[in-house]
C-alpha positions in Angstrom: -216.4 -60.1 -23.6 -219.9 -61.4 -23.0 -222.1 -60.4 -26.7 -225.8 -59.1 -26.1 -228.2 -61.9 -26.1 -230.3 -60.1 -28.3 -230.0 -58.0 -31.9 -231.9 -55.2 -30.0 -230.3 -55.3 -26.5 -227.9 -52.0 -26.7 -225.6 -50.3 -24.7 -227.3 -46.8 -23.6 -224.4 -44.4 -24.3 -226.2 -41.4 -22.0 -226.4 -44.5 -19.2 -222.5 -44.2 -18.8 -222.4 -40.5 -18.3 -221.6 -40.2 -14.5 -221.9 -36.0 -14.6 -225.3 -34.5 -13.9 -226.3 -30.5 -14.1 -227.1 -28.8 -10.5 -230.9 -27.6 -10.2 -231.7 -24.9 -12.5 -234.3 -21.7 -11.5 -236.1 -19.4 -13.1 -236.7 -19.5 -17.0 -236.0 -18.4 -20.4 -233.0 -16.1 -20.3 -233.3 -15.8 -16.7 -232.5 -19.6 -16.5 -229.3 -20.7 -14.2 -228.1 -22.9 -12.1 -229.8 -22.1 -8.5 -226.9 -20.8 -6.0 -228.2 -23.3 -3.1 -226.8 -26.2 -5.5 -223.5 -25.3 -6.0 -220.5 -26.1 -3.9 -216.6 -25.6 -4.0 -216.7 -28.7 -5.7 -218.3 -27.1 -8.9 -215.8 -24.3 -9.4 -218.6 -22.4 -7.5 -215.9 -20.5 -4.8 -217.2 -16.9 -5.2 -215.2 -15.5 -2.3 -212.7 -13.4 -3.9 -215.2 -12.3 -6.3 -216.7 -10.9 -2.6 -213.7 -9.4 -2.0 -213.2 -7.3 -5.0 -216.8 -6.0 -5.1 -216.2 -4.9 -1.4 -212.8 -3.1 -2.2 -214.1 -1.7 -5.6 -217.5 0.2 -3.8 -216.2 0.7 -0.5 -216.2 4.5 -1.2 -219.6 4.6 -2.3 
């Protein structure tokens, strides 16, 4: 293990973080995460959520 070559030279703990938040939109308690930056990837799969809205007002 190589030691810093300084007293001062410190490892950046927020350096190592490899996950980053999507674009956000709007503000105050209208902030989110804007739609056009998520993907399947996120947990962002909103299709049966579709699908029940569409069976659930069908009648209306």
């Amino acid at each position: 293990m190589k030691a810093f070559d300084d007293d001062f030279a410190e490892a950046d703990p927020l350096a190592a973080g490899a996950a980053a938040l999507p674009d956000l939109q709007g503000e105050g308690c209208l902030l989110r995460f804007s739609p056009q930056a998520l993907n399947e990837q996120m947990g962002a799969d909103f299709s049966a959520a579709a699908d029940t809205r569409t069976e659930l007002f069908e009648d209306d």
